[in-house]
C-alpha positions as CSV (number, residue, x, y, z in Angstrom):
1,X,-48.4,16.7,43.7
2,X,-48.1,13.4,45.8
3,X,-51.3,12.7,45.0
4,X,-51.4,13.5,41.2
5,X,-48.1,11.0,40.9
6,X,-50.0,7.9,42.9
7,X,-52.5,8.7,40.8
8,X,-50.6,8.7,37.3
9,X,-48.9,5.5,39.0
10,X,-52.0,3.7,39.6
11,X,-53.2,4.7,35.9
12,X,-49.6,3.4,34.5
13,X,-50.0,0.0,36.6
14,X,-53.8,-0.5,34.6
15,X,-52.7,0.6,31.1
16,X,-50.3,-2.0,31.8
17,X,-52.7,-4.8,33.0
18,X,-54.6,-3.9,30.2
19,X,-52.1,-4.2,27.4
20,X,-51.1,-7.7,28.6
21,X,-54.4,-8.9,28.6
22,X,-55.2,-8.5,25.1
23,X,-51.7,-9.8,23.9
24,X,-50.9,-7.0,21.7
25,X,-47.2,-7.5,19.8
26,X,-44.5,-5.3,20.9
27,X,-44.9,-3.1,17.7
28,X,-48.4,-2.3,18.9
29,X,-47.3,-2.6,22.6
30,X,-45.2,0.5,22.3
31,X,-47.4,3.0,20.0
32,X,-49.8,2.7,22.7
33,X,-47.9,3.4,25.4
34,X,-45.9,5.8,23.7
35,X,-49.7,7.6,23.1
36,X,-50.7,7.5,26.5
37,X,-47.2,8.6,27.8
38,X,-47.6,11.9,25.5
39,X,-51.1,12.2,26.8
40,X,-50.0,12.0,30.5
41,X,-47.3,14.8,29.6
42,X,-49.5,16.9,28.2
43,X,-52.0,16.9,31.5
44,X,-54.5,15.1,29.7
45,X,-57.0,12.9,31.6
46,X,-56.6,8.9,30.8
47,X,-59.4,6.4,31.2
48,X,-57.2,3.2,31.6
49,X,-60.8,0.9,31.9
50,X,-61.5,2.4,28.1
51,X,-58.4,3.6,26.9
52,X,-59.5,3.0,23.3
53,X,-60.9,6.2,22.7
54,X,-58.1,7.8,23.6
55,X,-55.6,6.4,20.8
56,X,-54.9,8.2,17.6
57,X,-57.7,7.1,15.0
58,X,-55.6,4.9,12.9
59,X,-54.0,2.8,16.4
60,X,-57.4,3.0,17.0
61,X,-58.6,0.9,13.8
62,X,-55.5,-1.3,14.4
63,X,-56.6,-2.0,18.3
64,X,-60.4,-2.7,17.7
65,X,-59.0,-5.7,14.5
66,X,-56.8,-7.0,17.1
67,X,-59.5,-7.3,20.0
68,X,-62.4,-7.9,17.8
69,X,-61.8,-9.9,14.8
70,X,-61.9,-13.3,16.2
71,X,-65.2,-12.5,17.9
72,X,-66.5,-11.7,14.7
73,X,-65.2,-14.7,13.1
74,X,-66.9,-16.7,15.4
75,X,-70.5,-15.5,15.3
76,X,-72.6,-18.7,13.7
77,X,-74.8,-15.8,11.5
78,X,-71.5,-14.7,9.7
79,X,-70.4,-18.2,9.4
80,X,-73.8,-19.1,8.2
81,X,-73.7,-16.3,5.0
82,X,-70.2,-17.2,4.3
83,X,-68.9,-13.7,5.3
84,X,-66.5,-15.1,8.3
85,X,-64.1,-15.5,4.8
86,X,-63.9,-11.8,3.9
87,X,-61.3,-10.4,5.6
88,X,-62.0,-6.8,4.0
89,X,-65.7,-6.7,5.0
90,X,-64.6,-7.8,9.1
91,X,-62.2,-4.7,9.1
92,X,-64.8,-2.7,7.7
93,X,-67.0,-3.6,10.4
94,X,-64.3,-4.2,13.1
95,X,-63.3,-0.5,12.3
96,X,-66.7,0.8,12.8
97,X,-67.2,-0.5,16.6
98,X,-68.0,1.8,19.6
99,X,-65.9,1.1,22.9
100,X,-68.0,0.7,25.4
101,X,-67.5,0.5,29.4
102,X,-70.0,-0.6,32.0
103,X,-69.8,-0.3,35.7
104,X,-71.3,-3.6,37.9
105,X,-75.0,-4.1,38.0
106,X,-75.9,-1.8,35.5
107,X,-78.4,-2.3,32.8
108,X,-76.8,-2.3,29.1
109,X,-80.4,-3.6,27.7
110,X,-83.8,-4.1,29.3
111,X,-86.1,-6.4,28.3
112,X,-88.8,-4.9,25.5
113,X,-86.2,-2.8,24.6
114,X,-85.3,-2.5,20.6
115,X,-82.1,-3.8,19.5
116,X,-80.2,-1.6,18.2
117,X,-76.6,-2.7,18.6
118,X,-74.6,-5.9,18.6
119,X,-72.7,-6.4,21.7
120,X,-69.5,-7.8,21.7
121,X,-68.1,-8.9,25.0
122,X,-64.1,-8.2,25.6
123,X,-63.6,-8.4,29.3
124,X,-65.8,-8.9,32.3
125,X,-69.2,-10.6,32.7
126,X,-72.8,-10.0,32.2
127,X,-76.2,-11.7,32.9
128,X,-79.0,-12.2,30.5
129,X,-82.3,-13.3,31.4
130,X,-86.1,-13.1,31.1
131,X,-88.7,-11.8,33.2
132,X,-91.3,-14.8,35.2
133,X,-94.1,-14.2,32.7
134,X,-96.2,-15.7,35.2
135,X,-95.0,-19.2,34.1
136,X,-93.8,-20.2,37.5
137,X,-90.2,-19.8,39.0
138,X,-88.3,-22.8,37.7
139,X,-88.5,-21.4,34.3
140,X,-86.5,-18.3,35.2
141,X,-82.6,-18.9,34.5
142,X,-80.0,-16.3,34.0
143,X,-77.1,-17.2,31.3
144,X,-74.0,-15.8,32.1
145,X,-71.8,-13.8,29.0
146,X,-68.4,-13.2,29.5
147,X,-65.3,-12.3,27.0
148,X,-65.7,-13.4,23.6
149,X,-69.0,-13.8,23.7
150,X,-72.2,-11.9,22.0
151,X,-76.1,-10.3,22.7
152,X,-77.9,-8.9,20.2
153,X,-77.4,-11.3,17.3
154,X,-80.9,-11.2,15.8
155,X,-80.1,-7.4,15.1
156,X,-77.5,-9.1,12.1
157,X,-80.6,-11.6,11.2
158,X,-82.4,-8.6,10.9
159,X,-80.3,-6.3,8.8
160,X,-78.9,-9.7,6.4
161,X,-82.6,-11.1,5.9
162,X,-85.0,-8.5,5.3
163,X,-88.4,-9.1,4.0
164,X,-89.7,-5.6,4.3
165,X,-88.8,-2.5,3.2
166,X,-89.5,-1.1,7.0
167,X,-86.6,-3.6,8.0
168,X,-84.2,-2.5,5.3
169,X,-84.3,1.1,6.2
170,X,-84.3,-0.1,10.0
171,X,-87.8,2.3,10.8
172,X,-89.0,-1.0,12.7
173,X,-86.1,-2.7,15.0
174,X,-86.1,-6.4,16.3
175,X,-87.2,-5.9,19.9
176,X,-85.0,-7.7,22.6
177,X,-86.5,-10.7,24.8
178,X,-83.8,-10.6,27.5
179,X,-82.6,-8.3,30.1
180,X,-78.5,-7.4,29.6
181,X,-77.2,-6.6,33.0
182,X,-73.3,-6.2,33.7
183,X,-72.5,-8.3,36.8
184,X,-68.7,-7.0,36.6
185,X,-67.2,-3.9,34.9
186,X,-67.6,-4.9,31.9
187,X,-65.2,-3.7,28.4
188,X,-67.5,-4.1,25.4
189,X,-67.6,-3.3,21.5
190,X,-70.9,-2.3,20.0
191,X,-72.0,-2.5,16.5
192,X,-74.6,0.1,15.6
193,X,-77.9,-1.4,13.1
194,X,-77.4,2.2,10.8
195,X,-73.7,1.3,10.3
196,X,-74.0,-1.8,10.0
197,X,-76.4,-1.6,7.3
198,X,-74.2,0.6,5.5
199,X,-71.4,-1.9,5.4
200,X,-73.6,-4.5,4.4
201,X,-75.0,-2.1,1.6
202,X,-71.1,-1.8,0.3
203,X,-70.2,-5.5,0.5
204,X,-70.1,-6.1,-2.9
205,X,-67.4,-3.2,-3.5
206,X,-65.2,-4.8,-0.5
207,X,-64.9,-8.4,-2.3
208,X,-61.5,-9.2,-2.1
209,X,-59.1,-10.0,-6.0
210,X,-59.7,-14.2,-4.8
211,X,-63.6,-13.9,-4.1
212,X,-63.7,-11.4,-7.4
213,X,-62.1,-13.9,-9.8
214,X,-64.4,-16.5,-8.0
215,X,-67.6,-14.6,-9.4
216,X,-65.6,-13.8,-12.1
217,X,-65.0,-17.6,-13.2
218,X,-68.8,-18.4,-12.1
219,X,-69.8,-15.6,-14.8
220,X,-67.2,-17.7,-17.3
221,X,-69.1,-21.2,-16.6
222,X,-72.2,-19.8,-16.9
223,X,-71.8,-18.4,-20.5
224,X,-69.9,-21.2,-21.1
225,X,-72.8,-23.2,-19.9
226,X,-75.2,-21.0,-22.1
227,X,-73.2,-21.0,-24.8
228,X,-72.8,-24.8,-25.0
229,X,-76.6,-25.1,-24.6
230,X,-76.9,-22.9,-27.8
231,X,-74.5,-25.1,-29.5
232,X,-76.6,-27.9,-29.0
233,X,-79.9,-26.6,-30.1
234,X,-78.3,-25.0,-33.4
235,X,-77.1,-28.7,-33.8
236,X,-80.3,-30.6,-33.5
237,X,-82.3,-27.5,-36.0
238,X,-79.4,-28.6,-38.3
239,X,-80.0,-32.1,-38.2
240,X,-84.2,-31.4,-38.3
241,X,-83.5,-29.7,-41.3
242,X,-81.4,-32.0,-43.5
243,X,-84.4,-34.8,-42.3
């Protein structure tokens, strides 16, 4: 009995450490711990290095915007297509992560593997690197990842610029040039390629009323456009004629 409370001790002292790292509000502060309490009463085992999965599914969705959203924000590919702007399309995604958790030193991706997933980093660090290649040692680096960061970026390339049919319904897979290898535990997020692709394939049903009435008012311009080009033409037949 001793034992199981140190135990439940130790696990309250990490939920806790945990919690203040990511700066949740006191709104979410307390459904979480309230949740984890109730779990702890009920004898249920608590994993305070992933305590994610653990959560009710709609804390969950609310957990993974707060950690996550920024990160996603940030990535130069959604930046690049314009989609760090639609809020409803980075919940979508946000809310289809994976928690992950990594021990030290253990592989996450080895080098030739496909990429599969987008990794985002939310606590710890990780090493990336290449093999020699033969090409002598001073071109062998290691760059070192840690929270907020990303690997697996040229999985998005893949899925938002297809020019094959065998890349849009992912039966090939970008294959991965570097090694991903946890140096510390390491608290990540994954993004799948098959869900991804389905948000992606939805997009246009998650615009948002101020990016609709955008398209909306380019529709407007455009017949406007037409319509003014018409105009013109009817008036020059009209002057040809009375010539």
């Amino acid at each position: 009995m001793k034992m199981r409370s140190s135990q439940r001790q130790k696990q309250h002292k990490g939920m806790i450490s945990w919690i203040s790292q990511k700066k949740f509000d006191s709104t979410e502060k307390s459904l979480i711990m309230e949740n984890i309490n109730q779990r702890y009463e009920e004898g249920k085992d608590v994993n305070v290095e992933n305590l994610v999965p653990d959560l009710p599914t709609d804390l969950q969705t609310k957990v993974k915007r707060h950690i996550c959203l920024q990160i996603l924000k940030n990535l130069k590919i959604m930046k690049d297509n314009g989609l760090d702007k639609r809020t409803q399309l980075l919940h979508k995604i946000c809310d289809s992560l994976q928690p992950k958790f990594y021990n030290e030193h253990c592989y996450i991706v080895k080098e030739g593997d496909p990429i599969d997933a987008l990794f985002l980093i939310t606590n710890g660090i990780v090493w990336t690197y290449t093999s020699n290649n033969g090409e002598g040692s001073d071109s062998r680096h290691a760059e070192r990842l840690e929270k907020g960061q990303h690997f697996g970026g040229k999985l998005l390339e893949w899925v938002l610029k297809p020019t094959s049919d065998d890349m849009r319904n992912l039966s090939i897979l970008p294959v991965s040039s570097k090694t991903l290898k946890t140096h510390t535990k390491v608290e990540a997020f994954a993004l799948m390629a098959h869900d991804f692709k389905k948000i992606m394939e939805s997009k246009f049903s998650l615009l948002g009323p101020e990016e609709l009435q955008s398209k909306a008012a380019i529709r407007v311009q455009r017949s406007w456009h037409q319509h003014r080009a018409k105009t013109d033409d009817d008036v020059v037949l009209d002057r040809a004629a009375s010539l």
